[in-house]
N, C-alpha and C positions, 0 to 999 in steps of 0.2 A: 801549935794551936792555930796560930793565921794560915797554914797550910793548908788544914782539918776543914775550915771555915771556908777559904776558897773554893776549896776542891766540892764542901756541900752547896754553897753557890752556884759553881758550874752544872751540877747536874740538878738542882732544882730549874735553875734555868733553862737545860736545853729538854726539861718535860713541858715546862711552861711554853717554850716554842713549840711541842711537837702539837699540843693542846691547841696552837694558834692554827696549826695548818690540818689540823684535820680532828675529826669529832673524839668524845668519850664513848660513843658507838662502835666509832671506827676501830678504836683500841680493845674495847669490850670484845668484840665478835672474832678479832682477830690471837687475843691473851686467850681468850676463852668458849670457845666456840662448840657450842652445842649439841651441834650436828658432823661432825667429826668422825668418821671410821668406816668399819667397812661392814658390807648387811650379806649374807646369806639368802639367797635366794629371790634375788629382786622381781619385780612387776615391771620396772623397767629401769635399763639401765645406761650411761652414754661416757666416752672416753674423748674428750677433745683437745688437742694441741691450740696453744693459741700462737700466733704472729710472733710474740714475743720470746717460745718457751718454754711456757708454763703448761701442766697438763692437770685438770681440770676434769676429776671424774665423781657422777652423782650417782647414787643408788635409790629407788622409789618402790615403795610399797602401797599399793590403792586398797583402799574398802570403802566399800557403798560408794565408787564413784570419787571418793574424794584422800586427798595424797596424806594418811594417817600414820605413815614412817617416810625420813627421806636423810641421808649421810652422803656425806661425801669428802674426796680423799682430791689432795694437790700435791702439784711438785713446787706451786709457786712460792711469794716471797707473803711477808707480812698481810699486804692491802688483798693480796688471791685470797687468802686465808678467811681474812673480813670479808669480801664479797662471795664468798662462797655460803658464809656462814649464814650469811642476810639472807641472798637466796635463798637458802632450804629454810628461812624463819618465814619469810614472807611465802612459802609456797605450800608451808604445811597447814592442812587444815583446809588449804581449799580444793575446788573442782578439778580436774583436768584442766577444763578451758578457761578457766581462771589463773591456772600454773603456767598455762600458753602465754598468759600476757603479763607476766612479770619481765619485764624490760630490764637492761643496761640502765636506764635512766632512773628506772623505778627504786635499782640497788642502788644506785650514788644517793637518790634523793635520800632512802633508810637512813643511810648510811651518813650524811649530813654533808657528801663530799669527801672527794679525793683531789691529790697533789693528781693535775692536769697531767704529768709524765705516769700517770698508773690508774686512769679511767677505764682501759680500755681491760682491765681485770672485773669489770662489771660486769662488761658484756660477755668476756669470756665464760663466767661464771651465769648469765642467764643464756645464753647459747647450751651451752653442756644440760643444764637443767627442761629447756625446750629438747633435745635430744631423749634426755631420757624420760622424759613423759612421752615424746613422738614414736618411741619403741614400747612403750607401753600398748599406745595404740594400734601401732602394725603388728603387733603380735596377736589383733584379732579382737583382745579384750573389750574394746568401745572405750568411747568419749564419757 
């Protein structure tokens, strides 16, 4: 029984740390992530390696101008997963040029924050999402 007891102490405890070092967002987007899979026939599309690794691919569907399907697929690790998932939360629904400026910083900020060694899966994840609305546009279709 004191074993039972321990062992449920240890791992309440090391949620309660993961909780301290990064949000119920972060966790949320990355358990369960919305935008997840793969689309048939995109409006545009972008496959990007990041620095670290990880590959980082979006798919986009436009009508009337503004981004009304968007999924996307990773090779990365937990925090990719979350940043990807924000991305396509924060992009869907708006314009083109509104999808242009979703930033690296715009995801951490959703996202409440990342452990400093895996910010840079923000950026990877709005790089790839600027790619595939940028092939959207060079495919002719307009802004």
């Amino acid at each position: 029984m004191v074993e039972n007891e321990r062992s449920e102490r240890l791992e309440t405890g090391t949620e309660e740390a993961a909780q301290e070092i990064f949000s119920a967002n972060v966790i949320h987007h990355a358990m369960e992530p919305t935008h997840f899979g793969k689309m048939d026939k995109p409006d545009g599309h972008a496959l990007v390696q990041g620095t670290c690794g990880d590959v980082d691919e979006f798919s986009i569907k436009i009508f009337s101008g503004r981004i009304r399907e968007i999924r996307f697929r990773t090779t990365g690790c937990f925090f990719t997963i979350a940043c990807c998932d924000a991305a396509a939360s924060l992009a869907e629904g708006r314009t083109v040029r509104e999808g242009m400026r979703i930033s690296g910083e715009a995801v951490l900020e959703y996202l409440g924050g990342l452990p400093k060694d895996h910010e840079h899966c923000a950026l990877l994840a709005a790089t790839t999402l600027h790619k595939a609305l940028l092939s959207y546009v060079i495919r002719g279709i307009g802004l």
